[in-house]
N, C-alpha and C positions, 0 to 999 in steps of 0.2 A: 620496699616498693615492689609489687607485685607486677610482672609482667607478660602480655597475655597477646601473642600468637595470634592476630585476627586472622590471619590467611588461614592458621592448620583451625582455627574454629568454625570456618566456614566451610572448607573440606570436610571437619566432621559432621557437621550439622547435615550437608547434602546426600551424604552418602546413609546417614539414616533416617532423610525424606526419601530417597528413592529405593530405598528398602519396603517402606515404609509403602509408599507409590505404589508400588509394584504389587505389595498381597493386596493393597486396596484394586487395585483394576484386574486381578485375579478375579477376585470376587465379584467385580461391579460387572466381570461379562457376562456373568449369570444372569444381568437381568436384562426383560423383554424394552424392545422399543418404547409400549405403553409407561412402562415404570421411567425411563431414562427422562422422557418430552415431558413427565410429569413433574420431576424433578428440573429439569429444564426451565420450564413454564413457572416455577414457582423462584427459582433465583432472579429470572429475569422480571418478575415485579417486585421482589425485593430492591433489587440493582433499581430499576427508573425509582420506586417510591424513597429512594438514597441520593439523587442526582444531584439535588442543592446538595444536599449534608458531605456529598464525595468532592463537590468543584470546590467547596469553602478549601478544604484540608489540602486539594491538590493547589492553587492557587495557591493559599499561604505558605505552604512547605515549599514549593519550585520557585515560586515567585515571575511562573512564566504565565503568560495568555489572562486573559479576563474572566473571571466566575462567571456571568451569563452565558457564554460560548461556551464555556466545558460543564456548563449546566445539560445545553443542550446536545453536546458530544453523549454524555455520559446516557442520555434518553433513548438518544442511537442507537448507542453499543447495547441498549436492555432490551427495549420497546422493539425496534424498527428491525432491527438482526433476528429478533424471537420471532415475528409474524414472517419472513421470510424460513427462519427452517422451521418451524412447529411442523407444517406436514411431510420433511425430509425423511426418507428411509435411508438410514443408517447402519443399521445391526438388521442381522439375520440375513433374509432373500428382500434383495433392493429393486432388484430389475429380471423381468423373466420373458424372455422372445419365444412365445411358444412355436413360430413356423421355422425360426433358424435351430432352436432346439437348444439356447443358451439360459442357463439360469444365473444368474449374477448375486454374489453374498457378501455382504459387508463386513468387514473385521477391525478390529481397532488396533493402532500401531502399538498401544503400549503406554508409557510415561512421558507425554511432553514436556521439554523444557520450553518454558513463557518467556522470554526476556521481553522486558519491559522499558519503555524508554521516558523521560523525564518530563516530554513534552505533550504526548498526552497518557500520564499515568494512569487515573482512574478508567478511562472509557476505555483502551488497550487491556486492563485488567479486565472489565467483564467483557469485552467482548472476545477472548481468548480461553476464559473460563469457559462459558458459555459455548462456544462452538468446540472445545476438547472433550467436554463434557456430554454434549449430543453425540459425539460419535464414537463414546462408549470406553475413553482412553481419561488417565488420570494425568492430573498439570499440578509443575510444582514451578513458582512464579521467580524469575531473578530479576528483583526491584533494582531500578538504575538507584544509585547510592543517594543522592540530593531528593529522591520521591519515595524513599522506602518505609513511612509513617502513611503514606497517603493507600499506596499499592497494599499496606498488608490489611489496612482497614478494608478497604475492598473487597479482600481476599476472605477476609475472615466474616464481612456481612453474607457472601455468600454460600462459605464451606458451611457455617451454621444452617440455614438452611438448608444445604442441601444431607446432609447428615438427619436433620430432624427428621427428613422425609425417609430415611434407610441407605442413603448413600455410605457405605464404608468409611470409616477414619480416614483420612490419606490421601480421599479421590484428589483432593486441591488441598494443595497448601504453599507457603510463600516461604523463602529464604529469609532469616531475621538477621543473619551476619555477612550482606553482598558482597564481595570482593572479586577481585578478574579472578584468583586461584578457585573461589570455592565456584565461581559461573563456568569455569573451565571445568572442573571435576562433574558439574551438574551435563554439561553437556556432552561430556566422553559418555556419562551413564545412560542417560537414557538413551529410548527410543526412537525422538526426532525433535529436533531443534525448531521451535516455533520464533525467527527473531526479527525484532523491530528496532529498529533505531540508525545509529551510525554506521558509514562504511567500516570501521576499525572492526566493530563488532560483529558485524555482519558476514564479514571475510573470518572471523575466529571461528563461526559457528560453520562456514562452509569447510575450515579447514581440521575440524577437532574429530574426523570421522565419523561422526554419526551424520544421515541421513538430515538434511536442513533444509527449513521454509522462509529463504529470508530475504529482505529488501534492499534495495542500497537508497541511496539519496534521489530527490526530484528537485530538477532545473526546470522549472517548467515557463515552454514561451505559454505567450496568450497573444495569436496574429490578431488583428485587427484589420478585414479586409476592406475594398473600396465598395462594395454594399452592404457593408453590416449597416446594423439601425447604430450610430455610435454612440447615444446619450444609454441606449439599452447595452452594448457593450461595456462602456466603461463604468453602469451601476455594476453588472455584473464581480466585474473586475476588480473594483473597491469592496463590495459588498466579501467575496473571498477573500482578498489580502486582506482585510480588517478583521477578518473571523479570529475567534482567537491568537491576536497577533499574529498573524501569519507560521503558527505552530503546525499545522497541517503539512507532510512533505509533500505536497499534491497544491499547494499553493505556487498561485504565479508567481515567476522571479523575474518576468520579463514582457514588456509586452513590445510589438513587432508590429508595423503601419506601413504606407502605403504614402510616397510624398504627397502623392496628388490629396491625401484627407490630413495629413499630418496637422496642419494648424488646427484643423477643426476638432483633430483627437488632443490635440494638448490642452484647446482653450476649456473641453468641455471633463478633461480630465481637472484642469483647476477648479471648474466650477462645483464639481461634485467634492473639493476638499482635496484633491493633491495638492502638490508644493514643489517645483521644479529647482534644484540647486544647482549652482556653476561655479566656474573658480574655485577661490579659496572654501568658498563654505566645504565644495564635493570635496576636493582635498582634506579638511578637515574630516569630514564623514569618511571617508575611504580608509583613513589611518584608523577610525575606532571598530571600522566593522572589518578591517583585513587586520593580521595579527601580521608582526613580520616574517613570520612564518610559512606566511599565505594562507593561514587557515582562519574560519569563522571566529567570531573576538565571542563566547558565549555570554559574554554579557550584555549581547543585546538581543538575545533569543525572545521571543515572544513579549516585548519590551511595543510600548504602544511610540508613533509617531514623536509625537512631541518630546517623551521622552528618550529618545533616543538624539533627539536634535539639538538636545540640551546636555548630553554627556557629552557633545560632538563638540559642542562649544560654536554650536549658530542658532541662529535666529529665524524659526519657522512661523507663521502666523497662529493664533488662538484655534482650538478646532481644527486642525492637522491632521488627513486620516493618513494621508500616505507620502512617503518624500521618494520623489522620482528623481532620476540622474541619467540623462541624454549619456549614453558610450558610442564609440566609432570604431569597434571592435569588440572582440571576445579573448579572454585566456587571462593571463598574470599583467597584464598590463592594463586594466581592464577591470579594476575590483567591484565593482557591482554586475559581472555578467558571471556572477554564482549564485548557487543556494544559498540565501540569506536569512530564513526562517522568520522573518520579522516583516514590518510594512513598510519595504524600502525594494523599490521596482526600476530595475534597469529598464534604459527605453532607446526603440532604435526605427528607425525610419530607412524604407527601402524604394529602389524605380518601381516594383510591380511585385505580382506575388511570386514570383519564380523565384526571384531575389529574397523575399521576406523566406520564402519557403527554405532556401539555403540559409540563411540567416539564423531560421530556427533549430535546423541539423546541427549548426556548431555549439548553439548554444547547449542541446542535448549531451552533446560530446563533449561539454565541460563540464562534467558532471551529471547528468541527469537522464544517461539513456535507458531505454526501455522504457521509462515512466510515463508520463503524461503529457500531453501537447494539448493546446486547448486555442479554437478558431470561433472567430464571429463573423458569419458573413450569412449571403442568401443567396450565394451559386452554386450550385449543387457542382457542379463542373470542378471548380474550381476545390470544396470541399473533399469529395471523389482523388480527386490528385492529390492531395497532401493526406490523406488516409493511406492511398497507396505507397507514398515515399517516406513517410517518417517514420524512424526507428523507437515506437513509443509500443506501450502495450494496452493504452487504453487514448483515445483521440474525443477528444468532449468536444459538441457543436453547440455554442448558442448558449454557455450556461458558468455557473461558477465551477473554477477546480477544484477550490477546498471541498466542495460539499458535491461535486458532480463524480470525479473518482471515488469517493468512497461511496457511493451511490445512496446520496439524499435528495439530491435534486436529479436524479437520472435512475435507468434503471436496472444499473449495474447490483452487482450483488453488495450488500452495507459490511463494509469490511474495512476492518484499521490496520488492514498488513495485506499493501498493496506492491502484488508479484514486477518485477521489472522483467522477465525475460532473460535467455540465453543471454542478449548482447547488454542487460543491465548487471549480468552477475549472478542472476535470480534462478531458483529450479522451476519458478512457473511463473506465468505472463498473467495468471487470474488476480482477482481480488478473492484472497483465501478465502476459505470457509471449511465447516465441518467435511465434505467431500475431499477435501485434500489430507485428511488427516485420518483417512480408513486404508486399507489395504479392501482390494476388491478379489475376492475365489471366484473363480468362473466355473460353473458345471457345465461342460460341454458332451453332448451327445453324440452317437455317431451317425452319419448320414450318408456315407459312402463303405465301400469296400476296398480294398486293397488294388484288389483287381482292376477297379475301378479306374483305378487312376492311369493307368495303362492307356496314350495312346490309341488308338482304331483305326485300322488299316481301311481306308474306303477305294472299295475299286473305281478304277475310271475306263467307263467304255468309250470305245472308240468312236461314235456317233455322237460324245459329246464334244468332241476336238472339234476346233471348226479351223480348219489349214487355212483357208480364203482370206478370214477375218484377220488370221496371226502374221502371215505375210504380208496383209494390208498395212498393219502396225508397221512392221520391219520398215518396208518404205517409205513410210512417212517420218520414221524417225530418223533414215539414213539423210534424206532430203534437209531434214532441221542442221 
């Protein structure tokens, strides 16, 4: 019986992709802006004209989320990402101030490592491709293990491509033997760690010294204040937690009301297809989506409504989009006030917004800062102050999370690796893009002299002292 080392296979394999990486993006700096967005331009209709063909294979392989929803993830990542950078400058001279005398050059960092996460595998593959690629650096993909037939399909409709057009061997390519050892080895080598997924991994790639772009988890409230329109709040609100079973980490985990509309938001949350559990049923439910562990149960990752109500062993009605559970608190006692990745929405009722507003800080703090906080209301006032106090890096008014952070229904930039912030973890608070992934030269001229900087003695004549005026002061201050 033959026995075969998958750890040291996958250490070899990366170590002669990033070889491999490296004379590829040698060569790939040679070419002009025009050649890079050309090639750009032509994977990214590859990629959309793939979108059914990529959500069939990512759906059957993970068995997470709905093929219509990561039909239209995968459009995202090609279509809607491309018409934002098409006219991006990149490479060469990017920015030039000619009155301050700054010339500004773009440079590419090198070999990015891609991690890839499970839940959305194909649309995170092109849209990582794609923005590595515009800005002039080579990606070599580390497929999460349960999505790695779906990630290299991807990977490979588009290296083809982009190759046909003159891209060097090497610019992209995807790990065939995933393992933590050979994702670890990928990410000591390169350049800079592009990572999406879980806290565990997320912290690997901040700690493996190379330079890293990576996210942690989203707890995200959705307030519900006492002017929103509520029937247009709570489509919003289903309309996102049901996207792709709530796969999206920018999906609500929570939503946060107001007593005085409280009945009005539950009844018109059942009408739209929630399902409120108590007693034994939440009990039931709490044991299948907390592990004893306290951690996420992943088998109900991206799992629709009903069937997660039926692993639970209760009894939800026909047409179930979401099962809500009233908590009186936040933390371990408390298992639905975490990231749940699926369509099951903690729910909590406050005196006013001050309270909701704290309400939603704890819930960020259990998991989810820096990331997203999302408000329905029509007071600017009120808006304005929870902009200013919450610890989030992106605050959406009026709209869904799944698709408002990653900026399809808003006009953030369309990105599937969305920064948390210093206090998430994160090296940046953006929704990444190609600009995060250059290194910028500055030509700076000179505009002074040495000398210059020196100081200037100004004399002061004596007819500008006014004695009267300064004694005047004196006495009025001794008097106070």
């Amino acid at each position: 019986m033959k026995i075969v080392d998958s750890d040291l296979m996958s250490i070899q394999e990366v170590r002669m992709l990033v070889q491999r990486a490296k004379e590829a993006q040698k060569e790939f700096s040679t070419f002009s802006q025009a050649e890079i967005d050309e090639i750009v331009r032509c994977m990214a209709e590859i990629a959309y004209s793939n979108a059914e063909y990529l959500a069939d294979l990512a759906v059957n392989e993970t068995g997470f989320g709905k093929y219509e929803d990561k039909v239209i993830k995968n459009k995202f990542a090609s279509k809607r990402l491309y018409e934002s950078i098409k006219a991006m400058k990149t490479i060469g001279i990017i920015n030039e101030d000619k009155e301050k005398k700054i010339i500004e050059i773009g440079t590419p960092v090198g070999v990015i490592a891609g991690l890839v996460p499970s839940t959305n595998p194909t649309s995170t593959t092109i849209y990582k491709i794609l923005i590595s690629v515009k800005s002039g650096n080579a990606i070599i993909l580390s497929p999460h293990p349960s999505a790695k037939g779906c990630i290299m399909e991807a990977t490979k409709i588009m290296k083809d491509v982009a190759e046909k057009l003159g891209a060097p061997e090497g610019i992209i390519s995807c790990m065939s033997f995933p393992t933590a050892e050979g994702t670890a080895e990928l990410m000591k080598l390169s350049s800079l760690i592009l990572a999406t997924g879980g806290s565990a991994m997320v912290k690997a790639a901040y700690s493996s010294g190379t330079p890293a772009l990576g996210v942690g988890p989203g707890n995200v409230p959705a307030f519900i204040e006492r002017s929103a329109d509520i029937p247009l709040a709570v489509k919003r609100i289903l309309d996102s937690k049901t996207f792709d079973n709530g796969t999206i980490c920018a999906s609500e985990q929570a939503i946060v009301t107001e007593n005085c509309i409280k009945k009005e938001v539950q009844k018109e949350l059942v009408r739209q297809g929630a399902y409120f559990v108590y007693g034994h049923d939440m009990e039931k439910l709490a044991r299948l989506v907390v592990k004893p562990d306290g951690h996420l149960n992943p088998k109900i990752v991206g799992q629709s409504a009903e069937k997660i109500a039926a692993m639970a062993g209760i009894t939800v009605p026909p047409g179930t989009r979401v099962i809500v559970c009233e908590q009186a608190g936040v933390g371990k006692d408390y298992p639905f006030s975490i990231e749940k990745l699926s369509p099951i929405l903690a729910f909590y009722s406050e005196e006013d917004w001050q309270r909701a507003c704290e309400r939603c800080i704890e819930l960020l703090k259990n998991g989810g800062l820096g990331h997203t906080l999302v408000i329905h209301s029509r007071d600017e006032n009120v808006i304005r102050e929870f902009a200013l106090k919450k610890p989030v890096s992106r605050m959406l008014v009026n709209t869904s999370s799944s698709q408002g952070a990653i900026g399809a229904t808003t006009n953030l930039f369309p990105s599937l690796t969305l920064g948390c912030g210093a206090i998430g973890g994160s090296a940046t608070s953006d929704n990444v893009g190609p600009m995060n992934l250059i290194n910028i030269r500055r030509l700076a001229y000179g505009v002074l002299e040495a000398e210059d900087l020196h100081d200037k003695k100004q004399e002061v004549k004596k007819e500008d002292i006014d004695i009267d005026k300064i004694v005047k002061l004196v006495l009025e201050r001794l008097k106070q």
